[in-house]
DOTIMAR-619879 format. One line per 10 residues: their letters; for each residue x, y, z of N, C-alpha, C, O. Coordinates in steps of 0.1 Angstrom, whole numbers, padded with zeros to 4 digits, m for minus. Layout:
<rs>
a) X,Y,Z,X,Y,Z,X,Y,Z,X,Y,Z ~ ...
</rs>
This chain:
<rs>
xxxxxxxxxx) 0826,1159,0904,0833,1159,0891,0823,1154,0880,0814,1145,0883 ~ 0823,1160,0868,0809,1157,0861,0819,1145,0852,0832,1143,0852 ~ 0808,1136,0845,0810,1124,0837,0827,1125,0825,0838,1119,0824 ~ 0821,1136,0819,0835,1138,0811,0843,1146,0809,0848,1149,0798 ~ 0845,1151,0825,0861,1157,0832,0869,1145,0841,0879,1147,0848 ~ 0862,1136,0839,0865,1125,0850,0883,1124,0840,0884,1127,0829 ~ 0894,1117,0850,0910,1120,0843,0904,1110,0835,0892,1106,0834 ~ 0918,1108,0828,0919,1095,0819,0930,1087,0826,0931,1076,0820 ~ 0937,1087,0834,0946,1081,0841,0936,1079,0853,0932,1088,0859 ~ 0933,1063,0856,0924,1065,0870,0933,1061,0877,0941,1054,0871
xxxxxxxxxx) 0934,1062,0896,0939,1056,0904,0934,1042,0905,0923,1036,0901 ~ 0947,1037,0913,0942,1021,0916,0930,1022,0927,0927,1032,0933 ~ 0924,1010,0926,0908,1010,0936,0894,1014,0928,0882,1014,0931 ~ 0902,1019,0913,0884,1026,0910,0888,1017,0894,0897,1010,0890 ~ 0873,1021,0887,0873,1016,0875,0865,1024,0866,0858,1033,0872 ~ 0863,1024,0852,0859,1032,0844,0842,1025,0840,0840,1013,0836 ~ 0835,1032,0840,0817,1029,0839,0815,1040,0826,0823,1049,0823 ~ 0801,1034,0820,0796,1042,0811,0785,1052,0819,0782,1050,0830 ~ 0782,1058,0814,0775,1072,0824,0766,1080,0807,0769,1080,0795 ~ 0753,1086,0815,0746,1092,0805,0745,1105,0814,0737,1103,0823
xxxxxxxxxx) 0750,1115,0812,0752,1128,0819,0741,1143,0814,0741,1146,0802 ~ 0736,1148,0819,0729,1163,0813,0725,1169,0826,0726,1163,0837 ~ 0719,1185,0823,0714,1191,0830,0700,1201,0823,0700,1209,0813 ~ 0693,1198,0829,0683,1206,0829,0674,1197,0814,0672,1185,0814 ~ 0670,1205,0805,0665,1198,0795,0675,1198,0783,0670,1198,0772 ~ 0688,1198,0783,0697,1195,0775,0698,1186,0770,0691,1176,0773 ~ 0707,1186,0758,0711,1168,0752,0718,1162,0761,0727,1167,0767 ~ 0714,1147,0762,0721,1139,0769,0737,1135,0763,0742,1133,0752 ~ 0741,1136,0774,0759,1133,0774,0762,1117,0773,0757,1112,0782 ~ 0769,1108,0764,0773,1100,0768,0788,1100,0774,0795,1108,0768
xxxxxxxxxx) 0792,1095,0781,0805,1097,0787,0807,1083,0795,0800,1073,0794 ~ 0817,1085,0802,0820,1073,0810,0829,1078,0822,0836,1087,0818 ~ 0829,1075,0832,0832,1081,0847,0837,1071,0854,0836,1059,0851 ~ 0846,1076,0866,0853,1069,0873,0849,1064,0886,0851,1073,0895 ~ 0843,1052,0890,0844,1050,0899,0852,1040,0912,0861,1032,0910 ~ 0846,1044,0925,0855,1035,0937,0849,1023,0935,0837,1023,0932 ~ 0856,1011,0936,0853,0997,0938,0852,0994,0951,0856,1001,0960 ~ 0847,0981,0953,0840,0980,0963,0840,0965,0962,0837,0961,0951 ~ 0843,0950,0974,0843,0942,0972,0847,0937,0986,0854,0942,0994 ~ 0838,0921,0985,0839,0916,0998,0853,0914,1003,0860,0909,0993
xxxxxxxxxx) 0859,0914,1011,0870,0913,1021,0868,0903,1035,0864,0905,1046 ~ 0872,0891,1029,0870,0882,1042,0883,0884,1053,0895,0887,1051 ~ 0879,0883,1062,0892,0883,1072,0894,0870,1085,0887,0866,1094 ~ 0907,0866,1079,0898,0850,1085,0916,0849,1093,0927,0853,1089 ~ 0913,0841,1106,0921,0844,1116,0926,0832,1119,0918,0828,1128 ~ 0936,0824,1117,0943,0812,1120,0935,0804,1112,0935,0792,1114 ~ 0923,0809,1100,0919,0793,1095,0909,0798,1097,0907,0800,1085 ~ 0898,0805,1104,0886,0806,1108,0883,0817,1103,0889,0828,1106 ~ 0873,0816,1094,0868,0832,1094,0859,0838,1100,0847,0834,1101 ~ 0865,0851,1107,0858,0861,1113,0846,0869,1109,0835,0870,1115
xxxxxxxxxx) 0851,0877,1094,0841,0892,1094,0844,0891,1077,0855,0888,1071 ~ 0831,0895,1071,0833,0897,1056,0832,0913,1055,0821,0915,1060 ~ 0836,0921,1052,0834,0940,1052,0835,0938,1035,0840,0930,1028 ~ 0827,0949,1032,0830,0952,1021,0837,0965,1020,0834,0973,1029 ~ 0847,0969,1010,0854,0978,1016,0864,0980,1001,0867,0969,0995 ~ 0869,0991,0995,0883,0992,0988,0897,0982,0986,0905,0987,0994 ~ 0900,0977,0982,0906,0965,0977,0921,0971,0978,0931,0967,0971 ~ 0922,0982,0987,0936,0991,0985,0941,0989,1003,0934,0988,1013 ~ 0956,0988,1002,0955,0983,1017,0954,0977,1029,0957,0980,1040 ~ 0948,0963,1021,0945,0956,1030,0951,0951,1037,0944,0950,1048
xxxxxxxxxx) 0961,0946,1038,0977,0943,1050,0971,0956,1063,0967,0953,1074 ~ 0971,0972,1058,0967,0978,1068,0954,0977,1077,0951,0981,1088 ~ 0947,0970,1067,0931,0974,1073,0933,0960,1082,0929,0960,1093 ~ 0938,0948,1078,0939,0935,1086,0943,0943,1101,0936,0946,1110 ~ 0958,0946,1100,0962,0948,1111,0954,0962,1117,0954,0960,1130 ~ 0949,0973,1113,0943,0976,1126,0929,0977,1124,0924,0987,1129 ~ 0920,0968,1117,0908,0959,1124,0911,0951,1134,0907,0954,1145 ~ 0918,0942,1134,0931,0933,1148,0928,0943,1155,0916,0943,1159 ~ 0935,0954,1158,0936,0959,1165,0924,0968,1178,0921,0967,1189 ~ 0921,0978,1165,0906,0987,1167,0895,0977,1174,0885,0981,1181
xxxxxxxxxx) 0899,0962,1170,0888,0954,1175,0888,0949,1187,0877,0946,1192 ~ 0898,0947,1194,0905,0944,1201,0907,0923,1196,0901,0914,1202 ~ 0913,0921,1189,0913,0908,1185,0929,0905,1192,0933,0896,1200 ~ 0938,0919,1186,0952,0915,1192,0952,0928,1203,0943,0937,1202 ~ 0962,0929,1212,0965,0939,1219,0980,0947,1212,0984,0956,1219 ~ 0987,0944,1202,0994,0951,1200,0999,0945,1185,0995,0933,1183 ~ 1010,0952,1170,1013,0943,1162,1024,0935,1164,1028,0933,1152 ~ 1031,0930,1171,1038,0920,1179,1029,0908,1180,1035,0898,1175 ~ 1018,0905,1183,1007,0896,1178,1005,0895,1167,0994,0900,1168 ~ 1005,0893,1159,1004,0895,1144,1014,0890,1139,1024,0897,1137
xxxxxxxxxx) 1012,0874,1137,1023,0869,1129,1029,0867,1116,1041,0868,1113 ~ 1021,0864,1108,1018,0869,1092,1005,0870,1086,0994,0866,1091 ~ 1008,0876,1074,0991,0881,1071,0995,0878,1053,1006,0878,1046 ~ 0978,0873,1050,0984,0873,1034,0971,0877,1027,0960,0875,1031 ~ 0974,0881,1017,0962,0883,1005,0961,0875,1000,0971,0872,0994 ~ 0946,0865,0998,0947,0856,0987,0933,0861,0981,0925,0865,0989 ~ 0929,0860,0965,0920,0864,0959,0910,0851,0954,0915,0840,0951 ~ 0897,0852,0954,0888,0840,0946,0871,0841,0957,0870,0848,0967 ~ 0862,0834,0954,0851,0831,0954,0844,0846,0956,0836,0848,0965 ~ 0848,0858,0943,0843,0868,0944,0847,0878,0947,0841,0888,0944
xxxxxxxxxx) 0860,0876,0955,0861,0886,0965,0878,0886,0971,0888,0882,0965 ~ 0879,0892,0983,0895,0885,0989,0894,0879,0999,0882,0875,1002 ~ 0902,0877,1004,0907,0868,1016,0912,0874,1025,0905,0868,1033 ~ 0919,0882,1033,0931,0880,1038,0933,0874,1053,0926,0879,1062 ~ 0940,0865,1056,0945,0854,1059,0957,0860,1076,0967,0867,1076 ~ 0952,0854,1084,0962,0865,1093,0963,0857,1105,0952,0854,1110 ~ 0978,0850,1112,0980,0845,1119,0981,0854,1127,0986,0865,1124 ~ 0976,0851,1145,0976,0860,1154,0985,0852,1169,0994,0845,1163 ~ 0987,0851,1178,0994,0846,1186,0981,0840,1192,0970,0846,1193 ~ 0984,0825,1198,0978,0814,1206,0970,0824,1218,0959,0821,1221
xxxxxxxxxx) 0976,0831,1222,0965,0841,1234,0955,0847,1230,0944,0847,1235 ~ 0957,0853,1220,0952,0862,1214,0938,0852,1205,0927,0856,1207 ~ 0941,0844,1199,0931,0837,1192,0923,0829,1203,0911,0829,1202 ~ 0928,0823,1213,0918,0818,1225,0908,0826,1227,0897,0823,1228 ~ 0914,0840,1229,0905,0846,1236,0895,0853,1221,0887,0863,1223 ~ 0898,0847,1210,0888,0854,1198,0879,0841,1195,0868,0840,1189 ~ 0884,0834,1198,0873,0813,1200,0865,0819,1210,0853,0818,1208 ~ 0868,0824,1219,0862,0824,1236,0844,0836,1233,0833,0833,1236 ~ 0849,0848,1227,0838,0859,1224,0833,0849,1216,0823,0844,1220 ~ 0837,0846,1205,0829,0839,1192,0820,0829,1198,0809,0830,1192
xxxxxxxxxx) 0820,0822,1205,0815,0811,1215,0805,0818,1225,0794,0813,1229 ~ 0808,0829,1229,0796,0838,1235,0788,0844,1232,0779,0845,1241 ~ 0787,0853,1214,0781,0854,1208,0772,0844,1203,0760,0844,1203 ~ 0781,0834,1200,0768,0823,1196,0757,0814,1203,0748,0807,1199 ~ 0761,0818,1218,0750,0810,1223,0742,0823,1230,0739,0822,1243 ~ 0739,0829,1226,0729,0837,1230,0718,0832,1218,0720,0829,1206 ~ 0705,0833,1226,0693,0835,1218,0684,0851,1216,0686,0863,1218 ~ 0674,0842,1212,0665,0859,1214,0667,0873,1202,0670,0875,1191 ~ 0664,0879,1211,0665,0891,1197,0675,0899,1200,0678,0910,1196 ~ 0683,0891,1211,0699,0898,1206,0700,0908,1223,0706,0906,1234
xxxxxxxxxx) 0693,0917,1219,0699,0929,1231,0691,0928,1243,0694,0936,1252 ~ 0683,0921,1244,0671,0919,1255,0678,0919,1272,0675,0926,1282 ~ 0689,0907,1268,0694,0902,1281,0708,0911,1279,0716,0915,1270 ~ 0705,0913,1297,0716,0922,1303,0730,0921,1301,0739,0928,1304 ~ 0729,0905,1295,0743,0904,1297,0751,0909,1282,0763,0912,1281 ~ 0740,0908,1270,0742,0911,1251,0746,0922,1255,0752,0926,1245 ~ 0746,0933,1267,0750,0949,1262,0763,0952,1261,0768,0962,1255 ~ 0768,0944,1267,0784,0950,1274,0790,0945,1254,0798,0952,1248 ~ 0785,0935,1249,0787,0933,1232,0785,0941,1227,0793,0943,1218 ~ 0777,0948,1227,0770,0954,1220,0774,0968,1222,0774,0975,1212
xxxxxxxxxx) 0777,0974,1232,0783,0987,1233,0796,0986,1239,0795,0989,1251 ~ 0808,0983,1237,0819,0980,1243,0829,0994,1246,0835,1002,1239 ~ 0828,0992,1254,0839,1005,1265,0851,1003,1263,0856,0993,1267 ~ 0858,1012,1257,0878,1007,1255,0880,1012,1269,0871,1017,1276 ~ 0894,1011,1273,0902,1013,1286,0904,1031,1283,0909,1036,1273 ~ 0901,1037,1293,0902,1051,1297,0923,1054,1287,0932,1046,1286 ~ 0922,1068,1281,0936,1068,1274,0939,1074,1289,0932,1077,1298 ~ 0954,1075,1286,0964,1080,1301,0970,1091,1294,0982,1089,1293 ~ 0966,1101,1288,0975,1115,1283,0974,1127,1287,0965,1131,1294 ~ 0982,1133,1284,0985,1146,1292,0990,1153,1277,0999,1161,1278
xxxxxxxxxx) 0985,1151,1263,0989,1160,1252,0976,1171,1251,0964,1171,1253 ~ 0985,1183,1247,0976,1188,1241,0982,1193,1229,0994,1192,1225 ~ 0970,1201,1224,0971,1205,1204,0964,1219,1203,0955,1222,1210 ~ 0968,1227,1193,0967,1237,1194,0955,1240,1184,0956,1234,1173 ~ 0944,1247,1186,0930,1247,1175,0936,1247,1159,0932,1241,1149 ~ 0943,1253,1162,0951,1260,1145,0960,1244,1138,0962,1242,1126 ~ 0964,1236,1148,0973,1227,1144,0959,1218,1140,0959,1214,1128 ~ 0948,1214,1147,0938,1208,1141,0932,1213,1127,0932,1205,1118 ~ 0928,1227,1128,0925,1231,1115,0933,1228,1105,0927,1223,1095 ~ 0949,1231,1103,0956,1226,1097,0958,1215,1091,0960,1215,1079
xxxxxxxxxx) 0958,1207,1095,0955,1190,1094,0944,1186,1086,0945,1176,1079 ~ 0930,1194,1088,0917,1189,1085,0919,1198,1066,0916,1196,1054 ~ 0926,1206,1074,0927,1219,1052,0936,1205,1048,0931,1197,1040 ~ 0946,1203,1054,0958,1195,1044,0946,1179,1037,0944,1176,1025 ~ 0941,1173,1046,0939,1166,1047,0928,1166,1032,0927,1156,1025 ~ 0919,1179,1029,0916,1177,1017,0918,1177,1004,0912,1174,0994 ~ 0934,1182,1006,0939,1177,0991,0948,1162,0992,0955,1160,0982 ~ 0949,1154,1001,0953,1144,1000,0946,1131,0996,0951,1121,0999 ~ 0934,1131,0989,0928,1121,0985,0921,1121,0970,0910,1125,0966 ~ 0934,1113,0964,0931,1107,0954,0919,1103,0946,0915,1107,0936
xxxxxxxxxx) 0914,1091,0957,0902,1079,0953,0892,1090,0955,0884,1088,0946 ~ 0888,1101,0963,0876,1108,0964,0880,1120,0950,0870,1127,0947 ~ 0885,1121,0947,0891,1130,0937,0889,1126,0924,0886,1132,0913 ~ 0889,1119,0925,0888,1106,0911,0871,1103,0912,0863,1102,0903 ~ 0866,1101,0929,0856,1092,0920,0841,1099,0932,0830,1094,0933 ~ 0847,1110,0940,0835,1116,0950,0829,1106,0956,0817,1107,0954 ~ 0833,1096,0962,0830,1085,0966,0834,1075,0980,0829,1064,0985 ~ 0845,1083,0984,0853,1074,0994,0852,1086,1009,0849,1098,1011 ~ 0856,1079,1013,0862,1086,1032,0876,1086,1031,0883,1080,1022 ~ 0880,1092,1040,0897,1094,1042,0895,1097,1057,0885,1101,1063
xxxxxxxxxx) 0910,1092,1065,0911,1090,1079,0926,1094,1077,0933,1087,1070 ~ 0932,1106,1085,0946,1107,1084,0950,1109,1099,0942,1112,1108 ~ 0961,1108,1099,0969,1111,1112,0984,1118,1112,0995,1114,1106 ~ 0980,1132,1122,0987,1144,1120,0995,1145,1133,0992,1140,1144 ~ 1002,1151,1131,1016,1151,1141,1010,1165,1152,0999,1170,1150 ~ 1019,1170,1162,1015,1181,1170,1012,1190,1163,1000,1194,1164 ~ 1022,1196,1152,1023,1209,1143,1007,1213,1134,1003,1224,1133 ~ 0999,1196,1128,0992,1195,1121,0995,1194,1109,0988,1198,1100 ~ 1010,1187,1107,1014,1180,1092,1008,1169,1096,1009,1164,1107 ~ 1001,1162,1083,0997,1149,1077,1005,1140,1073,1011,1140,1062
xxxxxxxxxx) 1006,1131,1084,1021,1123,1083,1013,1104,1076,1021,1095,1075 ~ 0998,1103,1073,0996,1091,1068,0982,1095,1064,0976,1104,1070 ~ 0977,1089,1055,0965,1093,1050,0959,1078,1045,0967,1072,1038 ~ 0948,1072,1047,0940,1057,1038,0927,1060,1036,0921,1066,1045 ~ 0920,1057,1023,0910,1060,1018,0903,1043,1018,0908,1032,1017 ~ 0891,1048,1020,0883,1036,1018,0865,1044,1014,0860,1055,1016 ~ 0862,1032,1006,0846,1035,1009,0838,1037,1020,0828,1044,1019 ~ 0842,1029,1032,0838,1030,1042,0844,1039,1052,0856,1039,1054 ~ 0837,1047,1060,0849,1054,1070,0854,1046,1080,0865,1049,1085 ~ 0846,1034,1085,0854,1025,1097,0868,1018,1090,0879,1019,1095
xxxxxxxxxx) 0863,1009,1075,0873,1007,1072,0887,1020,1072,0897,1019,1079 ~ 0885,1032,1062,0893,1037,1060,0901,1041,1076,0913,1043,1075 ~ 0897,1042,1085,0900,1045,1097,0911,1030,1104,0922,1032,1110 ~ 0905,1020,1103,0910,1012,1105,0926,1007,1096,0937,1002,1100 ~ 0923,1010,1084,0934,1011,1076,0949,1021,1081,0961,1019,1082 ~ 0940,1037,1084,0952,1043,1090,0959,1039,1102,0970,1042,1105 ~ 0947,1028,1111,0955,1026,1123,0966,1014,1119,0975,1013,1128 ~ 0967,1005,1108,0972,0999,1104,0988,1000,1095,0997,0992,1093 ~ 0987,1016,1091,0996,1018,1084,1007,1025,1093,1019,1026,1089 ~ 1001,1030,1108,1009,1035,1120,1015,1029,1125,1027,1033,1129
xxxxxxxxxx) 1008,1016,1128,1014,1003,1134,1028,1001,1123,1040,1004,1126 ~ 1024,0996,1114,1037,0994,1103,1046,1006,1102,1058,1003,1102 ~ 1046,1011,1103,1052,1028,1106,1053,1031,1112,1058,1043,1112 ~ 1051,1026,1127,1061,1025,1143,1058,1041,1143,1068,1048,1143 ~ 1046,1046,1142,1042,1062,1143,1035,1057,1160,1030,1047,1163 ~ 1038,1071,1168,1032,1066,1181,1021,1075,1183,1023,1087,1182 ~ 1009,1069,1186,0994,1075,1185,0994,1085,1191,0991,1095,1186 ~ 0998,1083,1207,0995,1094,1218,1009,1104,1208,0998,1109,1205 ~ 1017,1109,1203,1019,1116,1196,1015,1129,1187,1021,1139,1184 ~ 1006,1126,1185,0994,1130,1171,0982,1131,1174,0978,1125,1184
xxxxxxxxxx) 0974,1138,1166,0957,1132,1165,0950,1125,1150,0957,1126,1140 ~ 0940,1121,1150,0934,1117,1136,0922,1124,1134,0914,1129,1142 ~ 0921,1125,1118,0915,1133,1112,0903,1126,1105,0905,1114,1104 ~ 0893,1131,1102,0884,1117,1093,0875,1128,1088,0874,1140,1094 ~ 0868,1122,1074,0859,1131,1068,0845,1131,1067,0838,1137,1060 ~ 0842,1121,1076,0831,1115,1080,0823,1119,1091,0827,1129,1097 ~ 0811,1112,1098,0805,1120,1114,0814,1112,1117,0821,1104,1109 ~ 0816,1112,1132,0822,1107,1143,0811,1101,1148,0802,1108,1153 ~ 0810,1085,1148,0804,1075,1156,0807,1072,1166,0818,1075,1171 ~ 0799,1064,1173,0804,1055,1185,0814,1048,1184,0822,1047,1193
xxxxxxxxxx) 0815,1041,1170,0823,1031,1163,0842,1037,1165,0852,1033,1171 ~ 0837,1050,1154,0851,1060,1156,0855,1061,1166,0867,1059,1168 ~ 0848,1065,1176,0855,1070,1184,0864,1063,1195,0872,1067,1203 ~ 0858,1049,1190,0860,1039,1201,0872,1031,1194,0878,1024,1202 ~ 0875,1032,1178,0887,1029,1171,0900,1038,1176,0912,1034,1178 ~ 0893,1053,1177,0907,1059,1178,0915,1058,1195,0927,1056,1199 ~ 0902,1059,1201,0912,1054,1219,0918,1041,1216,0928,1039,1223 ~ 0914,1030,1209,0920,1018,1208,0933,1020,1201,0943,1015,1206 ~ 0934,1025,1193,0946,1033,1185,0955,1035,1193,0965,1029,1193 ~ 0951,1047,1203,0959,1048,1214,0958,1066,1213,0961,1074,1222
xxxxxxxxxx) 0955,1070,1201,0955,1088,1198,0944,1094,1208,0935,1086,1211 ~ 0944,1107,1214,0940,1111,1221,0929,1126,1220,0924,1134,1228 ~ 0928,1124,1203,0921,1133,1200,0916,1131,1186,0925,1130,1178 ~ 0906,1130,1183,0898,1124,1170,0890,1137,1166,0882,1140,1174 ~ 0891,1147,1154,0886,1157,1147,0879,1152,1137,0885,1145,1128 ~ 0864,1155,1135,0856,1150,1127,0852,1164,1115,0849,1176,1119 ~ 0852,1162,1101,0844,1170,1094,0827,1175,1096,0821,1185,1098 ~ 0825,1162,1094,0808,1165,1106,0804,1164,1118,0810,1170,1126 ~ 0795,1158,1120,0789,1158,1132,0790,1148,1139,0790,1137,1132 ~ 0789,1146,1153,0789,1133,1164,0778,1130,1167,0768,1137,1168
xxxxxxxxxx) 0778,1118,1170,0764,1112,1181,0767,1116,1196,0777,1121,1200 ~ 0756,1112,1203,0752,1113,1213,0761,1100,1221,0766,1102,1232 ~ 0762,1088,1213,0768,1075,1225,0786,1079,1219,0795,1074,1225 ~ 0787,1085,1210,0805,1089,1207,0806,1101,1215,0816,1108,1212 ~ 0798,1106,1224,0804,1115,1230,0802,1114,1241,0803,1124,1249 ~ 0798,1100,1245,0795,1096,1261,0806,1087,1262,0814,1086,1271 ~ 0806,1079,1250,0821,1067,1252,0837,1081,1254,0847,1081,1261 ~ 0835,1091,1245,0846,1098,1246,0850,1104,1257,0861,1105,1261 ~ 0834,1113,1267,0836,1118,1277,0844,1103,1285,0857,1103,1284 ~ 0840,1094,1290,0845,1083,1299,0857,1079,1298,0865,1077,1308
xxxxxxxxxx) 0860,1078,1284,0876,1072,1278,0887,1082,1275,0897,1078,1269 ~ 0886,1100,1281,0896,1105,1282,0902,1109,1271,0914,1112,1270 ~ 0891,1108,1258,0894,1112,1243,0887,1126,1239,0874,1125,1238 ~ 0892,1135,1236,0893,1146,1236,0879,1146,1217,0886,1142,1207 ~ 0866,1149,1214,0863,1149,1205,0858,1162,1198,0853,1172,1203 ~ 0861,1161,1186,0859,1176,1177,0850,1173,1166,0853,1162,1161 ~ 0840,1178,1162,0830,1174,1152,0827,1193,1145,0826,1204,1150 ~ 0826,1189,1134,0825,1200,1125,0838,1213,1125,0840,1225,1125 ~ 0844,1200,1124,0859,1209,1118,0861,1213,1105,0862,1206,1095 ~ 0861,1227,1106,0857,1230,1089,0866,1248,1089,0864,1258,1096
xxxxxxxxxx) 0871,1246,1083,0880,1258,1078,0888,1265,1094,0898,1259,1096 ~ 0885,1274,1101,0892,1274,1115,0879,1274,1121,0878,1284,1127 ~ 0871,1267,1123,0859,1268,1135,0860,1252,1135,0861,1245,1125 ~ 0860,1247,1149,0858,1236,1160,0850,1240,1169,0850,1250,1177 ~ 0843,1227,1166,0830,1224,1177,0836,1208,1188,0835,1196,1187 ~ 0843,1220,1201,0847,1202,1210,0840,1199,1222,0839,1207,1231 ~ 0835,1184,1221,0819,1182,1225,0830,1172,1237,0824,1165,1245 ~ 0842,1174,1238,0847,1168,1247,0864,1169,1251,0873,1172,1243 ~ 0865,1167,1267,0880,1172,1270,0883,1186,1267,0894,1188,1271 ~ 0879,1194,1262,0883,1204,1259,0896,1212,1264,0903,1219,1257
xxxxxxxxxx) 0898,1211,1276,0909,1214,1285,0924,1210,1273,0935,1216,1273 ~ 0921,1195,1262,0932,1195,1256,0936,1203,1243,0946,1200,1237 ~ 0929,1211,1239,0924,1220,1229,0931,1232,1237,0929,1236,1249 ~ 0942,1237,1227,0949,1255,1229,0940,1262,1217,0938,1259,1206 ~ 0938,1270,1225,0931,1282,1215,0945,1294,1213,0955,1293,1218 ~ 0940,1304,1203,0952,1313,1203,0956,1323,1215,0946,1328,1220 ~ 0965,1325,1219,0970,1329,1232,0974,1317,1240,0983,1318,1248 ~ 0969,1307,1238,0970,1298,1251,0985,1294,1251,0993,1297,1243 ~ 0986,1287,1261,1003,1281,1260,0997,1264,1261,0987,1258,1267 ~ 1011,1259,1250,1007,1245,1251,1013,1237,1258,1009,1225,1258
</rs>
């Protein structure tokens, strides 16, 4: 979007900047343009803070609960006793009581992380941290190419904040058919990703259900959010790594990278992918 076609109504999350715009050897444009904000996000767990992300200031109740989750901090939102936003030293807060099991065993990692020395990955025992394996999914869904394609088309007119400011990721999650039944934008794609698993949870939407959509590559990271999710098939706009398609081969998650108009490229499970003719 050029400087001054940017709306005049901006969405929440962005803010209005001055901008000097031209092309080629033209006169310079003064204008002013819309951008995504962007701002530290503490996330701090019975009192203790965890993780600072910088991230979209939209959502955060969602992104708390499935960071919890994607991270494995809680095992379900039944853990998750209350959560709060509070604003100051820059930035936010949010504030999230978790259940006595659940926080032991986030004292317990925290306490293991810290007594490691060294340069981190050396010793055999830093890897299992450092590349963490979710539990194999248990499904038997499949989805039809066309219901993926569908999903990935819908999914680019549902975002606002990139519309407004060409600047954000979007992560949605789509039902069998490939209607888009939740959509969260962020700057970041782990956050925004994290956010959708968060708005599912609150929306009692059931993962193995559906698949998720993202406009981003497919990481190790991603891929390893959405089996934690519990969804069974993660469709990427770009492209995958090499360790997201070894965590995906192992964990029984079906992965698609360069989903773009009806062509998919699936670097994994494919057996759960109907092509046309197929029966589902």
């Amino acid at each position: 979007m050029k400087p001054h076609d940017a709306p005049l109504n901006i969405p929440p999350g962005t803010h209005r900047v001055a901008v000097v715009g031209g092309r080629g050897g033209g006169t310079p444009l003064h204008a002013s343009d819309c951008v995504a904000d962007e701002v530290p996000v503490a996330l701090e767990y019975n009192g203790i803070s965890h993780a600072v992300m910088l991230a979209t200031p939209l959502d955060l109740e969602d992104f708390a609960l499935g960071f919890s989750l994607t991270e494995e901090i809680v095992d379900s939102r039944a853990d998750v006793r209350d959560l709060e936003v509070a604003a100051g030293c820059g930035g936010l807060t949010v504030r999230i009581e978790i259940a006595a099991g659940c926080f032991a065993r986030l004292k317990d990692r925290r306490r293991s992380l810290a007594g490691r020395t060294g340069c981190g990955l050396c010793g055999a025992e830093s890897l299992p941290q450092a590349v963490r394996r979710p539990a194999p999914l248990h499904s038997q869904a499949r989805f039809a190419s066309a219901a993926v394609s569908r999903a990935m088309y819908a999914l680019d007119g549902l975002q606002p904040l990139r519309a407004a400011t060409g600047a954000t990721h979007a992560a949605g999650f789509a039902d069998v058919a490939g209607r888009v039944l939740l959509v969260r934008e962020d700057v970041g794609r782990h956050n925004a990703l994290d956010k959708l698993v968060g708005a599912m949870l609150s929306a009692r939407l059931a993962a193995q259900d559906g698949f998720i959509v993202v406009t981003s590559r497919a990481s190790y990271e991603m891929a390893g959010k959405t089996v934690r999710a519990g969804s069974a098939l993660l469709a990427a706009v770009s492209g995958v790594t090499a360790l997201a398609v070894d965590l995906a081969q192992d964990a029984n998650l079906t992965l698609i990278g360069f989903a773009r108009g009806d062509e998919l490229s699936v670097y994994t499970h494919p057996e759960r992918v109907a092509w046309a003719g197929d029966a589902i």
